[in-house]
Biopython code that builds the backbone (N, CA, C, O; Angstrom):
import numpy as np
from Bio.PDB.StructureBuilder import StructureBuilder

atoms = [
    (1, "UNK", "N", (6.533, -8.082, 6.772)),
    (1, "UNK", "CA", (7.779, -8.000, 6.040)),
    (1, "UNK", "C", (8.312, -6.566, 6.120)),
    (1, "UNK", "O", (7.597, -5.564, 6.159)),
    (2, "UNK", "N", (9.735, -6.583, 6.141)),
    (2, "UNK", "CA", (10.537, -4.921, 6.276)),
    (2, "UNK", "C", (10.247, -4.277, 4.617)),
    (2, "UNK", "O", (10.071, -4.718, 3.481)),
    (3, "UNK", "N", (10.316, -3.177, 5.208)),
    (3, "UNK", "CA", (10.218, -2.153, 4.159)),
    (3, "UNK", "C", (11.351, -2.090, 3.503)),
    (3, "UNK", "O", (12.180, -1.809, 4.368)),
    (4, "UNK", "N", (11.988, -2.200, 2.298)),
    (4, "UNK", "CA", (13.080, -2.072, 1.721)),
    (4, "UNK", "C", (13.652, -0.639, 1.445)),
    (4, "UNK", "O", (13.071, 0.294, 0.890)),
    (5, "UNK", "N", (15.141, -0.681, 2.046)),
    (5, "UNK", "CA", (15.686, 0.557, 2.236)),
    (5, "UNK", "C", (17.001, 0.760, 0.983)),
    (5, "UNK", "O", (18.146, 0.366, 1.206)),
    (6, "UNK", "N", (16.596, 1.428, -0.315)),
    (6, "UNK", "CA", (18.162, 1.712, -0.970)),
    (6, "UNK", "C", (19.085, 2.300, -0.790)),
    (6, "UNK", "O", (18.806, 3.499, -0.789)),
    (7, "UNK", "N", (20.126, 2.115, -0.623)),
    (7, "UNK", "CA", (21.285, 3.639, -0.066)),
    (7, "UNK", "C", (22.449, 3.436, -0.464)),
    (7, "UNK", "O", (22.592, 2.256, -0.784)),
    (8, "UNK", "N", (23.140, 3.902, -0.561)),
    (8, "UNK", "CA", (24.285, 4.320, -0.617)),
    (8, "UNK", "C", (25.311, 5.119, 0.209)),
    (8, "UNK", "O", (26.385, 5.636, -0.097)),
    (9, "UNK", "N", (24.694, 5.052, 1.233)),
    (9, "UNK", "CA", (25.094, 5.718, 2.575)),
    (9, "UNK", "C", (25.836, 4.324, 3.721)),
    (9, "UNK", "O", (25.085, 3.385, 3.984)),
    (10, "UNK", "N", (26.770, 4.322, 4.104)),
    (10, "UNK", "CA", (27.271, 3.223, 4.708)),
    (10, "UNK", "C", (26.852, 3.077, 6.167)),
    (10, "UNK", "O", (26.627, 2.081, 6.854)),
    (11, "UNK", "N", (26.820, 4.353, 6.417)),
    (11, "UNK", "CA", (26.275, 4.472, 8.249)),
    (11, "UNK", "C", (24.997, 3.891, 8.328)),
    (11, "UNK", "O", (24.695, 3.102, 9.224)),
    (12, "UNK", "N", (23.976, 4.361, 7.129)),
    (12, "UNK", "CA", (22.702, 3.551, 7.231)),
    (12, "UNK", "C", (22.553, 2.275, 7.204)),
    (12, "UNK", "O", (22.187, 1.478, 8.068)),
    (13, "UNK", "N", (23.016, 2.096, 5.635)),
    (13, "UNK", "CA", (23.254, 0.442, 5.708)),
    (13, "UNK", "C", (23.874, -0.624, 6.852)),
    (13, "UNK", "O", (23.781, -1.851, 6.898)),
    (14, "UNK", "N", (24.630, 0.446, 7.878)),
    (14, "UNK", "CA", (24.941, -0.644, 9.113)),
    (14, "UNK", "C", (23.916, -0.254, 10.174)),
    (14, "UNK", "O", (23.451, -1.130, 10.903)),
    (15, "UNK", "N", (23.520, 1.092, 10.299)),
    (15, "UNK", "CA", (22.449, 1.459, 11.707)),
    (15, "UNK", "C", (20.816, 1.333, 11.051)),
    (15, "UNK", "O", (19.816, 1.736, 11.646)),
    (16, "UNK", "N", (20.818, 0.951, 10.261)),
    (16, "UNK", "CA", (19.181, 0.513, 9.702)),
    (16, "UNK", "C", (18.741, -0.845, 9.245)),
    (16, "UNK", "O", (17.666, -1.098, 8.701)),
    (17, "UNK", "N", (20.025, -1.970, 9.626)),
    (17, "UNK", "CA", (19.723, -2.948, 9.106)),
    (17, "UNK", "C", (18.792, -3.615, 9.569)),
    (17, "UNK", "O", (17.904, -4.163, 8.915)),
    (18, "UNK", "N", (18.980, -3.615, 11.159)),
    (18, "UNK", "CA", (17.707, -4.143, 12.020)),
    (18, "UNK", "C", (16.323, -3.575, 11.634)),
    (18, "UNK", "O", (15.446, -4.223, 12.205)),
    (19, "UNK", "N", (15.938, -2.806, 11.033)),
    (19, "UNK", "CA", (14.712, -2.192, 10.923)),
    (19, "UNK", "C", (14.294, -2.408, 9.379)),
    (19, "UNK", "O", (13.117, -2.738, 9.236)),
    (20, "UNK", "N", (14.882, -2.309, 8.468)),
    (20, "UNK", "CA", (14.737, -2.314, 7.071)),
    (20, "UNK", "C", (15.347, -3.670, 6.254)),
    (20, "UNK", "O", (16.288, -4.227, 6.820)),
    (21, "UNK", "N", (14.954, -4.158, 5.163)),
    (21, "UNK", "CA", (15.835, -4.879, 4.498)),
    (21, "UNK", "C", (16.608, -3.720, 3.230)),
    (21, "UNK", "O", (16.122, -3.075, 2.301)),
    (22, "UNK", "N", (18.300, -3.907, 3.878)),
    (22, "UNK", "CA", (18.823, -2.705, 3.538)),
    (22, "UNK", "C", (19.263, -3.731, 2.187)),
    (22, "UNK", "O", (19.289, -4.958, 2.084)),
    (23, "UNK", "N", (19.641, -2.459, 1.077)),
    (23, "UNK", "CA", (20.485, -3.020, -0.219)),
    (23, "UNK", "C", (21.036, -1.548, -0.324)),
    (23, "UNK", "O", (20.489, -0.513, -0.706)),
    (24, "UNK", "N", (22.620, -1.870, 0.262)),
    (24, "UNK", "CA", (23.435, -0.740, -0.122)),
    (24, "UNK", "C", (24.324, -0.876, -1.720)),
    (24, "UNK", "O", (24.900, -1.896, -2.100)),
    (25, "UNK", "N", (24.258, 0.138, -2.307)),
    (25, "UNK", "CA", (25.177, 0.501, -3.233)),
    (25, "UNK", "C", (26.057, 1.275, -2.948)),
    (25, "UNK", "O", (25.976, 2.150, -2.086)),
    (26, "UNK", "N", (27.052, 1.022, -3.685)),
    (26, "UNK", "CA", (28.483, 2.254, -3.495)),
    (26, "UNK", "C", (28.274, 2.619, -5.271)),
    (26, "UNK", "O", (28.919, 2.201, -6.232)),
    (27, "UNK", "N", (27.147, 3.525, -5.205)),
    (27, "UNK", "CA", (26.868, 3.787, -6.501)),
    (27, "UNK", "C", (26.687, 5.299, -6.534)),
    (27, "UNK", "O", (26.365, 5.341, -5.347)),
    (28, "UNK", "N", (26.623, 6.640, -6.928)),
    (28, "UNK", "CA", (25.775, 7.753, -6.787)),
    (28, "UNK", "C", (24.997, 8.301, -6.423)),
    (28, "UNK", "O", (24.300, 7.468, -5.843)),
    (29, "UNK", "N", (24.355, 9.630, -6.291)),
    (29, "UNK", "CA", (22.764, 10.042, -5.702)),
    (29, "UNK", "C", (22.371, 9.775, -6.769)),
    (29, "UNK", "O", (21.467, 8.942, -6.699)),
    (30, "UNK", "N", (22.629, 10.104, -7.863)),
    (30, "UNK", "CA", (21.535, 9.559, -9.626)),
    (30, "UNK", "C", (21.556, 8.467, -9.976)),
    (30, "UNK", "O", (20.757, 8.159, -10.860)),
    (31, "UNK", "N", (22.527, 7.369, -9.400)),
    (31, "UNK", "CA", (22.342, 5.878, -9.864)),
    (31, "UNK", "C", (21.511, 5.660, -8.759)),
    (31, "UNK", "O", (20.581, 4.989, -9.205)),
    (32, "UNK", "N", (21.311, 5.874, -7.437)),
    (32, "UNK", "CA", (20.391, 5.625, -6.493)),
    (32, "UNK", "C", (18.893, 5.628, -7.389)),
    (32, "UNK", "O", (18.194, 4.688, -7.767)),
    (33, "UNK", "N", (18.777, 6.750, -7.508)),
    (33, "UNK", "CA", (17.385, 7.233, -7.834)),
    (33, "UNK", "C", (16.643, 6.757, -8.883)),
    (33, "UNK", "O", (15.424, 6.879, -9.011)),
    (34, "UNK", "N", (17.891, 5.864, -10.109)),
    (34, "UNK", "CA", (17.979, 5.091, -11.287)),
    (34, "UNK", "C", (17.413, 4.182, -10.886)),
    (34, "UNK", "O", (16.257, 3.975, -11.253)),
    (35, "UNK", "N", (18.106, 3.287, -9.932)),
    (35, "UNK", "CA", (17.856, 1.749, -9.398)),
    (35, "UNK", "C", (16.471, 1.958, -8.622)),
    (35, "UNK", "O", (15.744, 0.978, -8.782)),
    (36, "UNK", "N", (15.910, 2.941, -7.840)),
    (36, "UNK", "CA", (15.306, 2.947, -7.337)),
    (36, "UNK", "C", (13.643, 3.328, -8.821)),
    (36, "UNK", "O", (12.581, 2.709, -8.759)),
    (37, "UNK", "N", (13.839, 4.032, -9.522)),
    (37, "UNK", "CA", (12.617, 4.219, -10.333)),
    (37, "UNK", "C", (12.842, 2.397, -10.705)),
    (37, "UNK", "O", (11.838, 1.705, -10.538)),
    (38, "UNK", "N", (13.759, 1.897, -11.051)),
    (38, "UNK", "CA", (13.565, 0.547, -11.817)),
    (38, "UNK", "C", (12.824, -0.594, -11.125)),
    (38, "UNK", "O", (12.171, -1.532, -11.583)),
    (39, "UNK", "N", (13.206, -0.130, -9.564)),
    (39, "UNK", "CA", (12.140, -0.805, -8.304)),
    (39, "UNK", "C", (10.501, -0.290, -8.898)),
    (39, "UNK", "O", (9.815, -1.049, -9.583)),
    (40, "UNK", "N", (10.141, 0.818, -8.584)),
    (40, "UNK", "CA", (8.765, 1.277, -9.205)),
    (40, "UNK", "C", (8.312, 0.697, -10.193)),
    (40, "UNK", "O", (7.261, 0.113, -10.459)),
    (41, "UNK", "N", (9.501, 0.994, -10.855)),
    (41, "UNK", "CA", (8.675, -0.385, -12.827)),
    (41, "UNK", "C", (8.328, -1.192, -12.336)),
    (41, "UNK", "O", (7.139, -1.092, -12.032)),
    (42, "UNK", "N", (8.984, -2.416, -11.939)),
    (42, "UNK", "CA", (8.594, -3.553, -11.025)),
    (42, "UNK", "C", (7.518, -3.459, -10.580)),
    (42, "UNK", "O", (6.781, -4.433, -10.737)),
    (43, "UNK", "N", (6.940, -2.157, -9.784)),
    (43, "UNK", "CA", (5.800, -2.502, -8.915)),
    (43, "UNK", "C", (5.858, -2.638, -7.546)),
    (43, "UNK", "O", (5.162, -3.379, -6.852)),
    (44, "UNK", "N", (7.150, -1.510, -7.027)),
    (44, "UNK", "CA", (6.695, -1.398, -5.759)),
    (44, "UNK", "C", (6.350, -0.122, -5.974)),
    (44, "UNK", "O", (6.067, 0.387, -7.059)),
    (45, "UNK", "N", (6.390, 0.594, -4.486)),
    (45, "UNK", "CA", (6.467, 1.680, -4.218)),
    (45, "UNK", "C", (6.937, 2.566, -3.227)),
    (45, "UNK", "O", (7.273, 2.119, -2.130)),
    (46, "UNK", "N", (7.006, 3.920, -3.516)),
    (46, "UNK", "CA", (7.771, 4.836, -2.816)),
    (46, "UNK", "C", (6.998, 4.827, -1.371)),
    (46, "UNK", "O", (5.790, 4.978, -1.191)),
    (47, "UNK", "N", (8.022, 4.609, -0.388)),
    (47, "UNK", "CA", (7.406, 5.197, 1.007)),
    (47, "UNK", "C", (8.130, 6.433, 1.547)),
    (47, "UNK", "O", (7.652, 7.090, 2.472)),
    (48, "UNK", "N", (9.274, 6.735, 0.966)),
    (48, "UNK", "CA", (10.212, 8.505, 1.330)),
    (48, "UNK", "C", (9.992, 8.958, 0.010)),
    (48, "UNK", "O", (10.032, 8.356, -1.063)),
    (49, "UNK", "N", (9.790, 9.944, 0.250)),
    (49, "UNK", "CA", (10.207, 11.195, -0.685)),
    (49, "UNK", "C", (11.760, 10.906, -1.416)),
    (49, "UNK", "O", (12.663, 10.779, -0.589)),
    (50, "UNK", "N", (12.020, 10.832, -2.341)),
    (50, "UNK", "CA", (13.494, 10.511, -2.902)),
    (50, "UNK", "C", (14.235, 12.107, -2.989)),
    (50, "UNK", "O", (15.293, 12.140, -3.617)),
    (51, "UNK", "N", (13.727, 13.440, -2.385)),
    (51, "UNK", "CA", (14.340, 14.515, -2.287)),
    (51, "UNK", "C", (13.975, 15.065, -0.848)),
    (51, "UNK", "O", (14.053, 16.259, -0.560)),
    (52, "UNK", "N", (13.705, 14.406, -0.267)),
    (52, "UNK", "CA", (13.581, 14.674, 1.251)),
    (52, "UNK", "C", (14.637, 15.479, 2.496)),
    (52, "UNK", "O", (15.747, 15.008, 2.739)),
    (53, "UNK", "N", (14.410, 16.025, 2.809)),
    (53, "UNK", "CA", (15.515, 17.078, 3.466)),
    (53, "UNK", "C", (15.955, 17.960, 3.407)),
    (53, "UNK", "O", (15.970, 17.900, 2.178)),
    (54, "UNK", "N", (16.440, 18.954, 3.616)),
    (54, "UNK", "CA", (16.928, 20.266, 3.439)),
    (54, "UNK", "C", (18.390, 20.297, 2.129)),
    (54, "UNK", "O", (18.603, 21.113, 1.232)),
    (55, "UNK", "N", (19.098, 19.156, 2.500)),
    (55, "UNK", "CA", (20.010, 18.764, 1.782)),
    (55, "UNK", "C", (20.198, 19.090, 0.053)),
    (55, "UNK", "O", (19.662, 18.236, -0.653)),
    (56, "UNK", "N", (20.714, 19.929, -0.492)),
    (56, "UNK", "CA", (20.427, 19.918, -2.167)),
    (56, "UNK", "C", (20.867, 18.550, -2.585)),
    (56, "UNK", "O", (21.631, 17.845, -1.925)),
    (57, "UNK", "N", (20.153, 18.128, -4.097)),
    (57, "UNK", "CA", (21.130, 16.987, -4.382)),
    (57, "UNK", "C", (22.743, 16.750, -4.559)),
    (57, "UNK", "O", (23.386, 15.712, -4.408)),
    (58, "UNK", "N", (23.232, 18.228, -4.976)),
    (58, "UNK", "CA", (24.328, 17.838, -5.201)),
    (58, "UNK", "C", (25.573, 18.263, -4.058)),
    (58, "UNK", "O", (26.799, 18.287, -4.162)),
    (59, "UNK", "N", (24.830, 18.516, -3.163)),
    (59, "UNK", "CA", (25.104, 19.246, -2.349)),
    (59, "UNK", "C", (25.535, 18.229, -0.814)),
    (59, "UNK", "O", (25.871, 18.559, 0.323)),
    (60, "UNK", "N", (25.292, 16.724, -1.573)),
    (60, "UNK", "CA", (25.413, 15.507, -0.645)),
    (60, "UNK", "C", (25.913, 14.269, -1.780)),
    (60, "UNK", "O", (25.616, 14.595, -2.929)),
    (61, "UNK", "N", (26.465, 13.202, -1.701)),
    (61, "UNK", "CA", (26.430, 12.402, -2.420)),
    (61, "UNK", "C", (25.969, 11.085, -1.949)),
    (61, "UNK", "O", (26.135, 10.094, -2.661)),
    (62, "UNK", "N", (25.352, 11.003, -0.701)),
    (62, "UNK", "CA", (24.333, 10.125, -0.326)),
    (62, "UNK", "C", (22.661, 10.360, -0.185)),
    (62, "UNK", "O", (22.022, 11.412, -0.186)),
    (63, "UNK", "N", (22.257, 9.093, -0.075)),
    (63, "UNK", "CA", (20.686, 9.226, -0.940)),
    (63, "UNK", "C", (20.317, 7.774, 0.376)),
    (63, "UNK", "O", (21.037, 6.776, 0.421)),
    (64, "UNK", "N", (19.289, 7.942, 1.168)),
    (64, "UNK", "CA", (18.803, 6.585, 1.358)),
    (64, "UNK", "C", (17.082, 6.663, 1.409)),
    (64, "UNK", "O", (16.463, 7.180, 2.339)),
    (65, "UNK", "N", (16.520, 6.100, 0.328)),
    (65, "UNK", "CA", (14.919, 5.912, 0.036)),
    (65, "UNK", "C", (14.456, 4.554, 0.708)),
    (65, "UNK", "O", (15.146, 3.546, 0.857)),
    (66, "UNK", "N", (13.364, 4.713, 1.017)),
    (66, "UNK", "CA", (12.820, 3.541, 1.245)),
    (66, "UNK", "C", (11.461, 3.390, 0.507)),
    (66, "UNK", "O", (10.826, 4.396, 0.192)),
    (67, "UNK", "N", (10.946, 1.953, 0.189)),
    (67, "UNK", "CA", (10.233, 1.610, -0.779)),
    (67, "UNK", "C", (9.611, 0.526, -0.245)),
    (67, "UNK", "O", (10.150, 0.008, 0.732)),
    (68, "UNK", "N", (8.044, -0.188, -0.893)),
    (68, "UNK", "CA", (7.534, -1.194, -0.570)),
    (68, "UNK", "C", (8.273, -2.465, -0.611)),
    (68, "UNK", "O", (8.625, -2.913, -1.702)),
    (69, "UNK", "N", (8.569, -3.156, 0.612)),
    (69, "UNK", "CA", (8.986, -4.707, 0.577)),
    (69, "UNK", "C", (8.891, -5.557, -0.973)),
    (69, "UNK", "O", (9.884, -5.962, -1.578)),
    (70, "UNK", "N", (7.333, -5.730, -1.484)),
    (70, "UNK", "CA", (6.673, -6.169, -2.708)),
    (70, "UNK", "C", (6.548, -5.438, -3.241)),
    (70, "UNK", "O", (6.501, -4.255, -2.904)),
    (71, "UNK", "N", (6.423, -6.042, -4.574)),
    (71, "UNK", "CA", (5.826, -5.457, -5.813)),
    (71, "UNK", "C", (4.681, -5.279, -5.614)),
    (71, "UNK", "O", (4.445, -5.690, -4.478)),
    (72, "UNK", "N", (3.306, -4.673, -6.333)),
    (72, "UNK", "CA", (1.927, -4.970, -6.016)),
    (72, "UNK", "C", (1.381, -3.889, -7.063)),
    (72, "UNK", "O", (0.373, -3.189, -6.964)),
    (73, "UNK", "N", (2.327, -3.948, -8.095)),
    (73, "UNK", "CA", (1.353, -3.240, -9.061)),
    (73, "UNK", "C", (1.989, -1.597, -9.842)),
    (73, "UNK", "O", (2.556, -0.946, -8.965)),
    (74, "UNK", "N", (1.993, -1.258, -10.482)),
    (74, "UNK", "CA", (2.284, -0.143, -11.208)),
    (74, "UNK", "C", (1.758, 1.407, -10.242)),
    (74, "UNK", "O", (0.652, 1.885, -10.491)),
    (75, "UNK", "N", (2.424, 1.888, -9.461)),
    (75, "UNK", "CA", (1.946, 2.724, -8.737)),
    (75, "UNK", "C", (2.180, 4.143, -9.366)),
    (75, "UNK", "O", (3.219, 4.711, -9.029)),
    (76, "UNK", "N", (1.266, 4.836, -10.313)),
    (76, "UNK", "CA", (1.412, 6.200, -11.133)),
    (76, "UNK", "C", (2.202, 6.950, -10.047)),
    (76, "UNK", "O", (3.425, 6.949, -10.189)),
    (77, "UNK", "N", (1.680, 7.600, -8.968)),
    (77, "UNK", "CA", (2.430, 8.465, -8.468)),
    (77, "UNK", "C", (3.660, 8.326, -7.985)),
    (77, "UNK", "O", (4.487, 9.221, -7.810)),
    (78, "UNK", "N", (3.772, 7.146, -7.764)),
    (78, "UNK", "CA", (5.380, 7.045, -7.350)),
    (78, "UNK", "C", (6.522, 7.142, -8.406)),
    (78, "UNK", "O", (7.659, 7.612, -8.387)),
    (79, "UNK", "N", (5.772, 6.518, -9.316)),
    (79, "UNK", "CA", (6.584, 6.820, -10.922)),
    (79, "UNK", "C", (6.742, 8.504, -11.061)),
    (79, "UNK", "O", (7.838, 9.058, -10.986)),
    (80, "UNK", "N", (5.718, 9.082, -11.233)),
    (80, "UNK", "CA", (6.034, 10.607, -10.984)),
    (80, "UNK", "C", (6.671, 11.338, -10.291)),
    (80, "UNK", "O", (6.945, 12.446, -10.753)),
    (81, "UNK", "N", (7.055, 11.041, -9.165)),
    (81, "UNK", "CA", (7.770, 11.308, -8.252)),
    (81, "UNK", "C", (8.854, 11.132, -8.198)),
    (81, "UNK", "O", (9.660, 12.036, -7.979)),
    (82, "UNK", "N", (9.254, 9.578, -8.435)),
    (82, "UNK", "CA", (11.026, 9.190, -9.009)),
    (82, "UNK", "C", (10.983, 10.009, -10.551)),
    (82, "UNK", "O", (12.022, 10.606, -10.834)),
    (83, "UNK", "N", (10.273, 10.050, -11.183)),
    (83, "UNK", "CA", (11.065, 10.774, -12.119)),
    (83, "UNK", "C", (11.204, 12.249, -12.729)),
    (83, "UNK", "O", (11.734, 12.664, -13.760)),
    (84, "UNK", "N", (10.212, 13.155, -11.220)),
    (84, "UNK", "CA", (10.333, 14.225, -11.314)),
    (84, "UNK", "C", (11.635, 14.172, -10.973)),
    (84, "UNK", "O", (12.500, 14.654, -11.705)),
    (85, "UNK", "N", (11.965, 13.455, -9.585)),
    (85, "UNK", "CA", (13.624, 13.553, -9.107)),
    (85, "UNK", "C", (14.382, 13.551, -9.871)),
    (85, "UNK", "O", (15.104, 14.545, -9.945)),
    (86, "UNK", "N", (14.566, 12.521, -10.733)),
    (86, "UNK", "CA", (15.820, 12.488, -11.512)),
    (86, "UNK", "C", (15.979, 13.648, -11.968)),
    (86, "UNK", "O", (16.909, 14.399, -11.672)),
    (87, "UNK", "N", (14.723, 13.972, -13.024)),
    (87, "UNK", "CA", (15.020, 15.746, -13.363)),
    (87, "UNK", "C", (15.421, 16.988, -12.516)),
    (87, "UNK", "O", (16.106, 17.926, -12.925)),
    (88, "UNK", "N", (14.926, 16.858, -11.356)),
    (88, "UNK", "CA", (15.337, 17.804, -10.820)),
    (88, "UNK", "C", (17.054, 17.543, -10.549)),
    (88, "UNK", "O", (17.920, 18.204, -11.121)),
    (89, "UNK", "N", (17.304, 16.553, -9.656)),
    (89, "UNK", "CA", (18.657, 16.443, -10.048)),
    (89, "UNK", "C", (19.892, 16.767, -11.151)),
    (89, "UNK", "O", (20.979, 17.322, -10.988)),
    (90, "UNK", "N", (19.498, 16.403, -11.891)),
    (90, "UNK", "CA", (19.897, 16.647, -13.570)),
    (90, "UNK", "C", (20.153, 18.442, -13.670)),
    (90, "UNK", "O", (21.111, 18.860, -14.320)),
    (91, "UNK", "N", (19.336, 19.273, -13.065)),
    (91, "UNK", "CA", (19.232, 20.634, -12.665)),
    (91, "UNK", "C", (20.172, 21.091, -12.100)),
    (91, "UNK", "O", (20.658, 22.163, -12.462)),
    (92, "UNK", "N", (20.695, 20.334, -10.994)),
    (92, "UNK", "CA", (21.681, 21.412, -10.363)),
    (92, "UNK", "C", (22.993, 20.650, -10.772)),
    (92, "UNK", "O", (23.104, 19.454, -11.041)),
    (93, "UNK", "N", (24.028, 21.693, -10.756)),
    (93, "UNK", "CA", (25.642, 21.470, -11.125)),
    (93, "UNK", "C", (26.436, 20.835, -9.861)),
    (93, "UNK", "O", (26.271, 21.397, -8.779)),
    (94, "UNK", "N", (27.185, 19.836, -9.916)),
    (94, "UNK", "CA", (28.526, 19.376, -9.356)),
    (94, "UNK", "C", (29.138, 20.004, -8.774)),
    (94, "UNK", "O", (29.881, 20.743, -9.421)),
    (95, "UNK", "N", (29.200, 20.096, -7.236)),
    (95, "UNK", "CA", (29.470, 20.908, -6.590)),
    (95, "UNK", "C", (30.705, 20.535, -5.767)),
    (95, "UNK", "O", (30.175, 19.971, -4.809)),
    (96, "UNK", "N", (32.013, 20.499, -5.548)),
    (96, "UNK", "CA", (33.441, 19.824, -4.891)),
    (96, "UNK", "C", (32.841, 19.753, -3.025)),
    (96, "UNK", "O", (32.481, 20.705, -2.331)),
    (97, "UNK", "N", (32.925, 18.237, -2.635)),
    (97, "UNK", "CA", (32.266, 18.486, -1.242)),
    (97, "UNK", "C", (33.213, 18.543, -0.745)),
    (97, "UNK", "O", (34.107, 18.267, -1.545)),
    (98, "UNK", "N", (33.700, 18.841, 0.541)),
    (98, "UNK", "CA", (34.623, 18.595, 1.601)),
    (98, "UNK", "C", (34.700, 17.857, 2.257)),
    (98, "UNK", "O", (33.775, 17.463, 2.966)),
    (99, "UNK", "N", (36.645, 17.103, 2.236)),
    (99, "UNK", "CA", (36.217, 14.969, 2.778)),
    (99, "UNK", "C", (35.448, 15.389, 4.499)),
    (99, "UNK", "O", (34.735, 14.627, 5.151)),
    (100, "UNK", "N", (35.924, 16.968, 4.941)),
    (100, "UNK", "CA", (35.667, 16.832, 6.316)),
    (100, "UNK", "C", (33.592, 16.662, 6.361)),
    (100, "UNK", "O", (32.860, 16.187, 7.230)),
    (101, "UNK", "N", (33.361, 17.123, 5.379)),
    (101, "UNK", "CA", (31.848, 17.258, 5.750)),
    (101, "UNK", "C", (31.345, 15.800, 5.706)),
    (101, "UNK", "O", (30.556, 15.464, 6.589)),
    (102, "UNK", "N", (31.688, 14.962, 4.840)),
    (102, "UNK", "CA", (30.950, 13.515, 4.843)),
    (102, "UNK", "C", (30.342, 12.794, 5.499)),
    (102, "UNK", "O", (29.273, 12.223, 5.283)),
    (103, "UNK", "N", (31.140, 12.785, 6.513)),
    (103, "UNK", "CA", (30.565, 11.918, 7.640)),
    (103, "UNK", "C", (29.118, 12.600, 8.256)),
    (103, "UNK", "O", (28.050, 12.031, 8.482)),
    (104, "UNK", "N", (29.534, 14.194, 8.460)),
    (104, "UNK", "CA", (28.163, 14.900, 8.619)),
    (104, "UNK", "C", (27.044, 14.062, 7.807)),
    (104, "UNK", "O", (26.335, 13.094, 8.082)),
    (105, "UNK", "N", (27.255, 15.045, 6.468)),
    (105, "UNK", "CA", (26.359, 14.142, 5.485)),
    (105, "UNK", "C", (26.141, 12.017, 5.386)),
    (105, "UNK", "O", (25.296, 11.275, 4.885)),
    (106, "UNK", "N", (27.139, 11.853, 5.991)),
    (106, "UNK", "CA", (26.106, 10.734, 5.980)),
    (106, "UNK", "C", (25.304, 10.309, 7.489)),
    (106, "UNK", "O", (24.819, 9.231, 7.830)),
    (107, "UNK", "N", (25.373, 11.423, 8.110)),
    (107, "UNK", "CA", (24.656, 11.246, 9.674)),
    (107, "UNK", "C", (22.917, 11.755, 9.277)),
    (107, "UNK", "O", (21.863, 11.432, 9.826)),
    (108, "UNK", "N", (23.199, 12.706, 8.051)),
    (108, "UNK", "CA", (21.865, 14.074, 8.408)),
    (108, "UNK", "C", (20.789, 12.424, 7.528)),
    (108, "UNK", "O", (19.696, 11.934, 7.816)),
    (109, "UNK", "N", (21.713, 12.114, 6.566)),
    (109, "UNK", "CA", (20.624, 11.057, 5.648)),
    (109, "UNK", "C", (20.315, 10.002, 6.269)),
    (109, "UNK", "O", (19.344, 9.447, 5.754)),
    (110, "UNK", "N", (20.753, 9.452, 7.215)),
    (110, "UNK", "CA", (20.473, 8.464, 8.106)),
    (110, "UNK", "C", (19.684, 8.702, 8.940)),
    (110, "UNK", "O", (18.822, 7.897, 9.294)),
    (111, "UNK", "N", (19.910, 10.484, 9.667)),
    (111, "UNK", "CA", (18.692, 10.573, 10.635)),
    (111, "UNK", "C", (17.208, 11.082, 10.005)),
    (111, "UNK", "O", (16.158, 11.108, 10.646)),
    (112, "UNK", "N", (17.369, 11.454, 8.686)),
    (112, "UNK", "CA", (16.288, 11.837, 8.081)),
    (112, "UNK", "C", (15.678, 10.191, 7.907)),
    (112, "UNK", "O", (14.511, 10.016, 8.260)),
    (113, "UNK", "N", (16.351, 9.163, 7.443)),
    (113, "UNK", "CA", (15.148, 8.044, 7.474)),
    (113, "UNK", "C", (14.555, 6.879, 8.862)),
    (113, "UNK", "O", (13.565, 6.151, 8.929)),
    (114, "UNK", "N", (15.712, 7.154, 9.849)),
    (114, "UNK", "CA", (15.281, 7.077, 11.268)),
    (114, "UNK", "C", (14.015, 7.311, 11.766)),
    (114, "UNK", "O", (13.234, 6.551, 12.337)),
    (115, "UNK", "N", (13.900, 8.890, 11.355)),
    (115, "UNK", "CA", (12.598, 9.740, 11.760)),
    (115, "UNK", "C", (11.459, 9.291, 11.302)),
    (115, "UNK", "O", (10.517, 9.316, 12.095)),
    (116, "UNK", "N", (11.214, 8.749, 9.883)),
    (116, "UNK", "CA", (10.541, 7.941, 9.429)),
    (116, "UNK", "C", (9.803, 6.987, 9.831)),
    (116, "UNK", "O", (8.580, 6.984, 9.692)),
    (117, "UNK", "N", (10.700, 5.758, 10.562)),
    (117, "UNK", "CA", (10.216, 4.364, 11.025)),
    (117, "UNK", "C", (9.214, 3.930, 12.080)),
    (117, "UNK", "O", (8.834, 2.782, 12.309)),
    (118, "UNK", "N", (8.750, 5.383, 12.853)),
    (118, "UNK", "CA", (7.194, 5.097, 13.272)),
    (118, "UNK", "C", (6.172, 4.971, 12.427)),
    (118, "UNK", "O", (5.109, 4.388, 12.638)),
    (119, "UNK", "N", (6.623, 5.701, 11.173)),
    (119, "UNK", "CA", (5.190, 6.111, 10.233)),
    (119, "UNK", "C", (5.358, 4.712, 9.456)),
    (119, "UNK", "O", (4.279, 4.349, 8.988)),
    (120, "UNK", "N", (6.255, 3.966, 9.234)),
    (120, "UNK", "CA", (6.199, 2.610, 8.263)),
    (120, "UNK", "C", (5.654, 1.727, 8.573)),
    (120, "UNK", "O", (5.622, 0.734, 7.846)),
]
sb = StructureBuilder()
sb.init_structure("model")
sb.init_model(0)
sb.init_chain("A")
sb.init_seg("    ")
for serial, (resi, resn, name, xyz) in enumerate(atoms, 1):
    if name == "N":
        sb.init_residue(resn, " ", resi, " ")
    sb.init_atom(name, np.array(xyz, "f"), 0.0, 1.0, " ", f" {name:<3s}", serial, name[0])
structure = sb.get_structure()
């Protein structure tokens, strides 16, 4: 079974569909990371880093994590991990992006989970 991919990134959600079972939102980087700890409650778990990349959080407004297909149980560290993120997020200030940079930004988050899909 595919590894489940959350995003909010549109380029991913169309160039990762073949590889992942994608569930895009047109939601935030902090509602990402929301929906995604609420996956963890459930009982999956984290397979990316949810702050992965050079990228600051606010410094992008796309986010694409990937997570266990199944549930399979209460996984402590992944819980720690989504919710160190949120905090750290919560940290940095709102920053005005530029419409020209976007598309960048949604190339760098797409190729950051690309790079990934040998190790899954």
């Amino acid at each position: 079974m595919k590894a489940k991919l959350i995003t909010n990134n549109p380029v991913a959600k169309n160039r990762l569909s073949g590889t992942f079972d994608v569930e895009y939102h047109d939601i935030s980087y902090l509602d990402i990371l929301i929906l995604v700890r609420n996956y963890i409650h459930k009982g999956h778990t984290l397979l990316t880093h949810p702050l992965s990349g050079s990228v600051k959080p606010k410094e992008t407004p796309y986010k694409s994590i990937v997570i266990s297909s199944n549930a399979s149980g209460l996984d402590i560290q992944s819980v720690s991990i989504i919710e160190e993120s949120i905090a750290c997020v919560g940290r940095f200030t709102d920053r005005k992006i530029p419409e020209s940079a976007l598309k960048d930004l949604m190339e760098i988050d797409c190729n950051l989970i690309e790079s990934t899909k040998k190790y899954l």
